[in-house]
C-alpha positions as CSV (number, residue, x, y, z in Angstrom):
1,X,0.0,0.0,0.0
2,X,1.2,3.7,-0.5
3,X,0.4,7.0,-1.4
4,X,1.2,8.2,-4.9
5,X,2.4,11.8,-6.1
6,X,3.1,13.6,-9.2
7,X,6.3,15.8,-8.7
8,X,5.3,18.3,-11.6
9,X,3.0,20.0,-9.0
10,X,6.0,20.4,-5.9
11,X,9.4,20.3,-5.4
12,X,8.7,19.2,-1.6
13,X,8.1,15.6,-1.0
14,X,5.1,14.0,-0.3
15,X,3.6,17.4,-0.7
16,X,-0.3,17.1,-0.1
17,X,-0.7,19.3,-3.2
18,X,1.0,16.5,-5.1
19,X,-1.4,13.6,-4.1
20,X,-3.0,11.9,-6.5
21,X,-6.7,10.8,-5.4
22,X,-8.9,8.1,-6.3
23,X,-12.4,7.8,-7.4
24,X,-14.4,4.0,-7.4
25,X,-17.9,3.8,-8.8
26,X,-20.9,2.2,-10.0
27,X,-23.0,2.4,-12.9
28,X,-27.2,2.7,-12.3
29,X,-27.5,-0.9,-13.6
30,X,-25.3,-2.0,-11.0
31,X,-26.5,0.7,-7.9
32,X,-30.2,-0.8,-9.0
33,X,-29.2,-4.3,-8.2
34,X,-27.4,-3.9,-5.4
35,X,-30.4,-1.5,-3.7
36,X,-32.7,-3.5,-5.2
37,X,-31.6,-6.8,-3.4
38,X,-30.6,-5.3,-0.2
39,X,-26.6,-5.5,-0.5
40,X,-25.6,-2.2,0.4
41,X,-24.2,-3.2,3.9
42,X,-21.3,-5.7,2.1
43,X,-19.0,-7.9,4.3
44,X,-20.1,-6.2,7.7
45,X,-23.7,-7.1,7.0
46,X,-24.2,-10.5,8.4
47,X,-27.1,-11.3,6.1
48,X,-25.0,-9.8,3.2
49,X,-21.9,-12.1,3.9
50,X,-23.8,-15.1,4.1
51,X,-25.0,-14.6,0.4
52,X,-21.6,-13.4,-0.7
53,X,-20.3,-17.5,1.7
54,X,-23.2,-19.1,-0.6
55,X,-22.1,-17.3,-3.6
56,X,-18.1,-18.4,-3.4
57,X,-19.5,-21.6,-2.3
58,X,-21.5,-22.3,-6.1
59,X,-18.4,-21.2,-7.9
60,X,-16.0,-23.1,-6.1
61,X,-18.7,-26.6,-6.6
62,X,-19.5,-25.3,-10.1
63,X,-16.5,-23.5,-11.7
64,X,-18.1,-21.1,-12.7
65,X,-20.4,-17.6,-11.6
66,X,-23.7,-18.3,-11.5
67,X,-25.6,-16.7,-14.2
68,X,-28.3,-13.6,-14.3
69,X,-30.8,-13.6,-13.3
70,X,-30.4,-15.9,-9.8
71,X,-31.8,-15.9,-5.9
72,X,-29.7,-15.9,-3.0
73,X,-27.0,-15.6,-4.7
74,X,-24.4,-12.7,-6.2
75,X,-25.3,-12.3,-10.1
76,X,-24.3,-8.8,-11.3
77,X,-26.5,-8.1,-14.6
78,X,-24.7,-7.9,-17.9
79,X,-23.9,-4.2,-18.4
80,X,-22.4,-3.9,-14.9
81,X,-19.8,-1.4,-15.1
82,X,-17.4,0.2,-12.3
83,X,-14.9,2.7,-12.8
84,X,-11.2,3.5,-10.8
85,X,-10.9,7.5,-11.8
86,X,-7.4,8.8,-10.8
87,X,-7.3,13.2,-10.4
88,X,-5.0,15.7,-9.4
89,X,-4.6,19.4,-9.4
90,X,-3.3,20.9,-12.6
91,X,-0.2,23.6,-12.9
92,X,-1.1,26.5,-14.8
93,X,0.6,25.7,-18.1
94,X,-1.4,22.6,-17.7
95,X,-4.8,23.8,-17.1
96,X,-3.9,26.2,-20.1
97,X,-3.0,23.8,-22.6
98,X,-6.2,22.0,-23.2
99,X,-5.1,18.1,-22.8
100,X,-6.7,17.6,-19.6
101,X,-10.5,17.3,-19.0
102,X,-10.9,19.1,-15.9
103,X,-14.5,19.2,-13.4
104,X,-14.9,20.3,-9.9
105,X,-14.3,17.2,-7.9
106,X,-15.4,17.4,-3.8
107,X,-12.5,15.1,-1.5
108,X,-12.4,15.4,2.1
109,X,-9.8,16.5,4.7
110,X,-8.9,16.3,8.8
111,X,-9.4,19.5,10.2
112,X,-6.5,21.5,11.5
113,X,-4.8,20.6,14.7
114,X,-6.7,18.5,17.2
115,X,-9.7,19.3,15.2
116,X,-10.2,15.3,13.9
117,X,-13.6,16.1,12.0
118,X,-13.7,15.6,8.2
119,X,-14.7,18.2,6.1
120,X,-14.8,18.8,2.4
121,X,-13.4,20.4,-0.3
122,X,-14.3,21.6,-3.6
123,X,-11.6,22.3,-6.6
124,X,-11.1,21.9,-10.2
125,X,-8.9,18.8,-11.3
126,X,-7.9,17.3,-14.0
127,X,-8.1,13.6,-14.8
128,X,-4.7,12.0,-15.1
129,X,-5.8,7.7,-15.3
130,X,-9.4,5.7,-15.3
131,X,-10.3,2.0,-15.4
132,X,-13.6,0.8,-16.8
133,X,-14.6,-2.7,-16.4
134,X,-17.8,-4.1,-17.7
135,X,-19.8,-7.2,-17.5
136,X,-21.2,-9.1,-20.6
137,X,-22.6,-11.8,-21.9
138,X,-19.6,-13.3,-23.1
139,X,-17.1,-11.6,-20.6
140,X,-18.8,-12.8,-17.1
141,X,-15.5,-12.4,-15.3
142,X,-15.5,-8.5,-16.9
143,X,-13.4,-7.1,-19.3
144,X,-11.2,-4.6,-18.1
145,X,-9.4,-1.8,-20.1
146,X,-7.3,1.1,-19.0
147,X,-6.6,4.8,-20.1
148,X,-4.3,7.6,-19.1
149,X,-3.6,10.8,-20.0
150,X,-0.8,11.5,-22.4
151,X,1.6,13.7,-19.9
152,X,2.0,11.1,-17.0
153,X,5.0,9.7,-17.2
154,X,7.7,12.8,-17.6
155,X,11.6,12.5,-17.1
156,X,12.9,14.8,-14.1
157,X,12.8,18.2,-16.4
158,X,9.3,17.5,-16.9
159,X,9.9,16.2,-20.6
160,X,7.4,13.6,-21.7
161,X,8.8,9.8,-22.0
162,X,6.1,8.5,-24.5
163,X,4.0,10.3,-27.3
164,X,0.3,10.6,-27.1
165,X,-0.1,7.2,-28.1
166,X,2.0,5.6,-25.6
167,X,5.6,5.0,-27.4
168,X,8.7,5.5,-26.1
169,X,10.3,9.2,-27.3
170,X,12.2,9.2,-24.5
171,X,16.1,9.0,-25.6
172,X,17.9,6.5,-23.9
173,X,15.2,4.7,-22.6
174,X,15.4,5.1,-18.8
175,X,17.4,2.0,-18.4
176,X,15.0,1.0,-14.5
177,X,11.2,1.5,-14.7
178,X,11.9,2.7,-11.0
179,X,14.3,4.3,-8.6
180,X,15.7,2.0,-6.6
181,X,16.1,-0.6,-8.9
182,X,13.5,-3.3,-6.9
183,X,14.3,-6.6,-7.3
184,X,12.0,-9.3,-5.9
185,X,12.3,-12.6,-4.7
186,X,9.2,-14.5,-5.2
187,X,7.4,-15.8,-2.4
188,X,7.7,-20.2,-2.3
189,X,5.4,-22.3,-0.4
190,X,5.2,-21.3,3.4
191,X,7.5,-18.2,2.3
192,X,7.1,-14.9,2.3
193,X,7.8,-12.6,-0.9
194,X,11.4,-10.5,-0.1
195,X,12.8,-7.4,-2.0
196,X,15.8,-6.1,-2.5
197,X,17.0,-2.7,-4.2
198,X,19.8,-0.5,-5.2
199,X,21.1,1.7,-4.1
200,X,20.2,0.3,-0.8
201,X,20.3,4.1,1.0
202,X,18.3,6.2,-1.5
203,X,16.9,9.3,-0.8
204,X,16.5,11.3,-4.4
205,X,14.6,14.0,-5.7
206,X,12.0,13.1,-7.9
207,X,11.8,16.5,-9.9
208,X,9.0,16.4,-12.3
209,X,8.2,12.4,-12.1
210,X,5.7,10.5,-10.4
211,X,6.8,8.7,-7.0
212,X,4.9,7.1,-4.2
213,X,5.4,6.4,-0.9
214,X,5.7,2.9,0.5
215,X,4.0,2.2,4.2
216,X,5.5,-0.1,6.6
217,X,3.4,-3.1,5.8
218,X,5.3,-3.4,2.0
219,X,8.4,-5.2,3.3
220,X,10.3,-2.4,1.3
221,X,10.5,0.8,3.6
222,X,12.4,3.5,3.5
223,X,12.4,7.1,4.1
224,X,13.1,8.1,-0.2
225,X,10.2,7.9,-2.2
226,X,10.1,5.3,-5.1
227,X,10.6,7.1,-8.3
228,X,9.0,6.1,-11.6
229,X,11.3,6.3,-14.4
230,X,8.7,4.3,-16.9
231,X,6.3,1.5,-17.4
232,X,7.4,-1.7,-15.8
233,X,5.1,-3.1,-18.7
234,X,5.6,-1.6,-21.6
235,X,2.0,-0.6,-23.6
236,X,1.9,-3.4,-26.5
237,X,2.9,-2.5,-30.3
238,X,-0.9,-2.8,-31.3
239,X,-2.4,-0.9,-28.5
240,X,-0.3,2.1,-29.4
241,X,-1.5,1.6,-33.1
242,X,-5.6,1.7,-31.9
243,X,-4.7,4.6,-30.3
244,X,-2.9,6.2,-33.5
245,X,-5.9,5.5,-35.3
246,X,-8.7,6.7,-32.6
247,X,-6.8,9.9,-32.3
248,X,-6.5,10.3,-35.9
249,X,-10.3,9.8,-36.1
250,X,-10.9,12.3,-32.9
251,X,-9.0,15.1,-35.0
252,X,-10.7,14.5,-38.1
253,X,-14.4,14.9,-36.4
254,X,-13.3,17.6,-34.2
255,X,-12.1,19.6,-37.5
256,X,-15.0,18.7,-39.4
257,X,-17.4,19.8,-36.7
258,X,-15.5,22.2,-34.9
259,X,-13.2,23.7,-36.8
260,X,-10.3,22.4,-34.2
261,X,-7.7,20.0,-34.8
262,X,-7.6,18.1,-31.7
263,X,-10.4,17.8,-28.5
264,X,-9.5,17.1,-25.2
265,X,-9.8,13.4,-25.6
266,X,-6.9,13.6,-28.3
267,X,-5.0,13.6,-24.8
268,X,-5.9,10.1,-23.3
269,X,-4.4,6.8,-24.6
270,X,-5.3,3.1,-23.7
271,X,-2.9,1.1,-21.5
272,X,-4.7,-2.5,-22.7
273,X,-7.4,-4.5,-22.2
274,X,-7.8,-7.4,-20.5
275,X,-10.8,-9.5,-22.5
276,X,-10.5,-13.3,-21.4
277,X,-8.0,-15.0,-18.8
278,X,-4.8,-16.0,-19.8
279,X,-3.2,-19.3,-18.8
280,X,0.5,-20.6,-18.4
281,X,1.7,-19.0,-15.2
282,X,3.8,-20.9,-13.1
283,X,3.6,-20.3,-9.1
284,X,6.4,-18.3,-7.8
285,X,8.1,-17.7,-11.1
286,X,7.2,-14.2,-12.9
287,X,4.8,-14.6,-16.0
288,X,7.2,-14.4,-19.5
289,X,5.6,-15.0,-22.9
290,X,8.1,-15.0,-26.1
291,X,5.2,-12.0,-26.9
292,X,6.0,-9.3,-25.0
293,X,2.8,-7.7,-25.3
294,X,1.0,-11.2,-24.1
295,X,3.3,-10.4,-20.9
296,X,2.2,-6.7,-20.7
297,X,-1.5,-7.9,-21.1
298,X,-0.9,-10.6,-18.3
299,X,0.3,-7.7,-16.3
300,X,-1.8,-5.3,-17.2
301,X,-1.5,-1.5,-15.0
302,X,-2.1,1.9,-14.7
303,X,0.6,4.0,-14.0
304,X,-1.1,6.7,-11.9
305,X,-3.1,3.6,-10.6
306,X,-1.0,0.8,-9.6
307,X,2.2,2.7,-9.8
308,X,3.9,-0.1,-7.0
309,X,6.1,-2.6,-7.8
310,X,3.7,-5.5,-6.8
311,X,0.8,-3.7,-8.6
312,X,2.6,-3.6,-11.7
313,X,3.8,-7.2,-11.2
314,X,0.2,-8.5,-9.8
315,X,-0.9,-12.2,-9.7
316,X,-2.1,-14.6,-7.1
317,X,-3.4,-12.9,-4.2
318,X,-1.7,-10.4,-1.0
319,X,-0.7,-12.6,1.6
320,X,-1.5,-13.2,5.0
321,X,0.7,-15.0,7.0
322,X,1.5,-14.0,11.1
323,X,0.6,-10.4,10.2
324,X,-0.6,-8.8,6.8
325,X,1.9,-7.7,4.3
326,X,0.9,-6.6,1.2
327,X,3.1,-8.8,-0.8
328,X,2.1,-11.1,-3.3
329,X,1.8,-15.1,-3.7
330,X,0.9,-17.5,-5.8
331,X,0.4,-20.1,-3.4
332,X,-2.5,-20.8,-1.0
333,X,-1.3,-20.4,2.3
334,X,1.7,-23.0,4.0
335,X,0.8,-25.2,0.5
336,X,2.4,-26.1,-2.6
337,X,-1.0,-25.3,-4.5
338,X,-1.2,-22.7,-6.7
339,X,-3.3,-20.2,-6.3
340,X,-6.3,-19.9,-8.6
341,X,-8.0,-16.0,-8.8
342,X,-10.3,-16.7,-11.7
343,X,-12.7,-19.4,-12.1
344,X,-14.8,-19.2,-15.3
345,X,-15.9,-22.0,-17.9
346,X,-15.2,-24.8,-15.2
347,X,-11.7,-24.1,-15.1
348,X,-9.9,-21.8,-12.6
349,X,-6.0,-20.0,-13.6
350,X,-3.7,-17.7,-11.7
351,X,-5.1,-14.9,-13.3
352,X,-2.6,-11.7,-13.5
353,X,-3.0,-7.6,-13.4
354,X,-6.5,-6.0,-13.1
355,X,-8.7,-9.5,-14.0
356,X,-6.3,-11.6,-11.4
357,X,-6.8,-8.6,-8.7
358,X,-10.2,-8.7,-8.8
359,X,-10.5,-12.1,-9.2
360,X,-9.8,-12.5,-5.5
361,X,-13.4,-10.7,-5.2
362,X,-14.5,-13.4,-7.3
363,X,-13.4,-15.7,-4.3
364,X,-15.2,-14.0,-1.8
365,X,-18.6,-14.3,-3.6
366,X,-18.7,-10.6,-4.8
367,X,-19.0,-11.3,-8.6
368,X,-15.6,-9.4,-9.1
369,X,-16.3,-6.1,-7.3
370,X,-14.7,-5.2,-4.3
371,X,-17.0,-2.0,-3.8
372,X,-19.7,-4.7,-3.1
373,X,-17.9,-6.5,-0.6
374,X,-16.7,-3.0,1.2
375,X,-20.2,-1.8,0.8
376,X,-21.7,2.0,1.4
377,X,-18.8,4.2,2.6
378,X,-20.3,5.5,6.0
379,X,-17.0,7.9,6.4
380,X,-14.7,8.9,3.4
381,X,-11.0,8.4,3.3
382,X,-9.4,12.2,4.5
383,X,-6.3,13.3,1.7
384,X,-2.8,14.0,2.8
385,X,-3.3,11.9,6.0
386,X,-0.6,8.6,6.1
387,X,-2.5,5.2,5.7
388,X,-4.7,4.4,8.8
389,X,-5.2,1.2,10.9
390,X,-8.6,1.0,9.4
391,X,-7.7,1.5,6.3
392,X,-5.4,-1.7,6.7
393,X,-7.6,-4.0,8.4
394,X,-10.0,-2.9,5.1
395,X,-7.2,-4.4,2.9
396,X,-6.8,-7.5,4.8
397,X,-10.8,-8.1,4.8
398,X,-10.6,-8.0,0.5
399,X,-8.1,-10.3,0.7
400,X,-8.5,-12.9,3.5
401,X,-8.7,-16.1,2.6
């Protein structure tokens, strides 16, 4: 778990003005069926959890979700969408330039000294990275895609590393997708997952480049913040060619309608898409595919989204061991069984990236969303504050096992 900044907006670490903030919703066909069958109260609802038991309970006798429309059990209707929305404040020049789309967004803060109430706050932002996943027919487990805007990933002058549709025009190449070089060791049956990095005393400024703070609970602390040089998976050779060709179509309607050569969404590229599960991962051994976009599909992030190491690198399940961690295995717990995150078409895989994530929803009988295992939000998360017991246990609750 850690806190994620964009160093464009202040030279001063960890700078609340720098925090990048998050956004998870629902669409109305999904709000409808939740109200509609009483499931707003998630995990803590007793009645609630006993659907999502019987739920996990049919998919792990079945091997599959049960299908729409159902009683008793979880069945999110086809056209189910959610949506991760990443936002930060804007310099001027960017806020000038017209490749952000920008809205008055309302987050929350602690009150000043021993004041501990919550209040909110209103400002303009712009948006900076959004998932969309959707249910359908023929995608039951969801397919998820990914999109960012075009500026996100800038060397330490503030100079862009990729073009608008996601190649590299950075040159060298940044040699490390992140500062320290993180190296992990994999967790093995029993084991827990270890890092190591270089330098092993870092402490550097991050200039105009993203960087995030690690908490305690990563197995990697230190005082520096992690600095994010570029993609740990790079955005596949096809990908950046749909994007080519949507923004070329985007300029051509905007000139033809509006007389202007780009619109605002000439700014935001797709990451990938994740459409079906992939198969072939060994446990405790990092997913390779001769195709490296295969790999980067398997893998499949957002860099303003899941800018840590084990985010990028995601598969299995966080672990939970004498204390909670947040690092990652591919094994159930003290076994040499792999760990299965995705069950669909009676047949389960170790599912990697966005799909494997929320497969472990899956698990817990939530048909893939974690918002309906959390539930309604009686209290909203306060920005600029470091990562709160609650906010921990909340973790460990979406992934026990």
């Amino acid at each position: 778990m850690n806190q994620i900044y964009a160093g464009i907006l202040s030279p001063n670490v960890k700078s609340d003005d720098a925090q990048i903030l998050f956004m998870a919703k629902a669409n109305r066909k999904e709000y409808a069926y939740v109200a509609a069958n009483q499931l707003l109260g998630g995990v803590s609802d007793k009645r609630v959890a006993g659907i999502f038991e019987a739920t996990a309970k049919y998919i792990s006798d079945h091997g599959d979700d049960p299908l729409p429309p159902c009683s008793g059990l979880i069945c999110l209707p086809y056209g189910s969408v959610e949506v991760k929305a990443a936002w930060r404040r804007l310099t001027a020049s960017e806020r000038a330039s017209g490749r952000f789309y920008t809205t008055r967004v309302r987050y929350y803060v602690k009150g000043d000294g021993a004041d501990t109430k919550t209040y909110y706050v209103d400002d303009d932002f712009g948006l900076i990275g959004l998932h969309i996943i959707q249910k359908t027919s023929s995608a039951p487990y969801f397919i998820y895609a990914t999109f960012e805007q075009a500026d996100n990933i800038l060397d330490a002058a503030g100079k862009p590393v990729e073009d608008m549709d996601g190649k590299y025009i950075a040159n060298p190449i940044p040699p490390i997708p992140l500062y320290p070089n993180i190296v992990s060791k994999n967790a093995q049956p029993g084991t827990l997952q270890q890092f190591s990095y270089s330098p092993k005393n870092f402490s550097s400024p991050p200039g105009a480049r993203l960087y995030y703070q690690n908490t305690a609970q990563t197995g990697l602390v230190d005082g520096g913040p992690i600095i994010v040089n570029r993609r740990i998976n790079q955005i596949p050779d096809e990908i950046i060619a749909v994007n080519k060709s949507a923004h070329d179509a985007i300029s051509m309607y905007s000139q033809k309608n509006f007389g202007a050569k780009n619109s605002v969404w000439s700014y935001y590229k797709l990451v990938n898409v994740q459409s079906k599960p992939l198969t072939g991962k060994k446990p405790g051994i990092d997913y390779s595919n001769e195709d490296r976009s295969v790999q980067s599909t398997y893998y499949q992030s957002n860099g303003v989204i899941e800018t840590d190491y084990n985010l990028q690198k995601f598969s299995g399940t966080f672990v939970n061991f004498d204390k909670f961690s947040f690092r990652i295995t591919d094994f159930s717990d003290g076994t040499k069984n792999q760990f299965n995150n995705v069950t669909y078409n009676h047949d389960s895989v170790n599912m990697g990236g966005c799909m494997g994530c929320h497969g472990n929803a899956q698990k817990a009988g939530t048909g893939f969303s974690f918002i309906l295992l959390h539930g309604s939000v009686p209290m909203p998360d306060q920005a600029g504050q470091p990562v709160t017991k609650e906010q921990i246990a909340r973790f460990t609750k979406y992934f026990s096992k």
